[in-house]
Backbone as CSV, one residue per row, in Angstrom:
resi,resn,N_x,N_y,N_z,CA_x,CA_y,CA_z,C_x,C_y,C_z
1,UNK,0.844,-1.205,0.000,0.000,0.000,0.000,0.880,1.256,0.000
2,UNK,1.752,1.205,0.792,2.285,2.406,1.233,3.471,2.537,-0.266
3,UNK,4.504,2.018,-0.500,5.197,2.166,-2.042,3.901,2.467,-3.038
4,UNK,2.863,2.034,-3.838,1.520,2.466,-4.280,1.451,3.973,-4.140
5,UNK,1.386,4.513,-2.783,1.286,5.735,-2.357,2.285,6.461,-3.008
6,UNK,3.282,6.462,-2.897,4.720,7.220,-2.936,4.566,7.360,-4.280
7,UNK,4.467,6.106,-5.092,4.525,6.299,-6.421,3.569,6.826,-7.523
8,UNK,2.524,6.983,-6.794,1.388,8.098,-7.221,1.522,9.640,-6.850
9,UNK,2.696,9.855,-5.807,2.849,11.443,-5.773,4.333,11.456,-6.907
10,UNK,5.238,10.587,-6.624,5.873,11.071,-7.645,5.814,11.044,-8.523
11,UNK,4.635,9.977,-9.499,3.936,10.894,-10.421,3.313,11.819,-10.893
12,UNK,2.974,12.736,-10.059,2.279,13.977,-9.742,3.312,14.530,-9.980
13,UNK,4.083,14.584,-8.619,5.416,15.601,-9.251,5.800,15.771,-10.186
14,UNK,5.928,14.440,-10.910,6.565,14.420,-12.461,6.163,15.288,-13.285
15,UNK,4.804,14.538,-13.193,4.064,15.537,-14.331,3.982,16.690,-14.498
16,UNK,3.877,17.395,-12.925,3.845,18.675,-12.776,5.218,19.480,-13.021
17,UNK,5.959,19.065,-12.506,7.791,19.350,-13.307,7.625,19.255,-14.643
18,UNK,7.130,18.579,-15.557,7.110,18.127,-16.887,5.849,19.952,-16.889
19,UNK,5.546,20.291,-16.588,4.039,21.078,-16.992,4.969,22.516,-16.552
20,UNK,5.817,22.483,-15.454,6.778,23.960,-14.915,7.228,24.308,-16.153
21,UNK,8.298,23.377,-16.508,9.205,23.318,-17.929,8.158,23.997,-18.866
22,UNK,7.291,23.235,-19.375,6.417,23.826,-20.355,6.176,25.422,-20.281
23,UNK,5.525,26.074,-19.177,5.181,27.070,-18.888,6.430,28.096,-18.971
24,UNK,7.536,27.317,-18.189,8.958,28.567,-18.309,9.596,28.679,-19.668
25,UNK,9.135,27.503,-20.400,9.567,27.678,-22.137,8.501,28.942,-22.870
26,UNK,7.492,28.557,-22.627,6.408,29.376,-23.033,7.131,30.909,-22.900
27,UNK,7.223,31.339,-21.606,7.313,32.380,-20.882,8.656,33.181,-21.872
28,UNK,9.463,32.691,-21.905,10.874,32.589,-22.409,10.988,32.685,-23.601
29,UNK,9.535,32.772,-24.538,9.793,32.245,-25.483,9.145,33.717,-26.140
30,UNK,7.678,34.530,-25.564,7.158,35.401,-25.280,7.951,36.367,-25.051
């Protein structure tokens, strides 16, 4: 249960790191 857990936030994180990048390219790019 508990590894399950962990590995559903650091997919979150991921994604959301993957989505920062996006936005500071954007920004940068503007």
């Amino acid at each position: 249960m508990a590894e399950k857990e962990i590995g559903k936030v650091v997919h979150y994180f991921d994604k959301a790191g993957v989505a920062v990048v996006k936005l500071s390219g954007s920004v940068a790019v503007g």
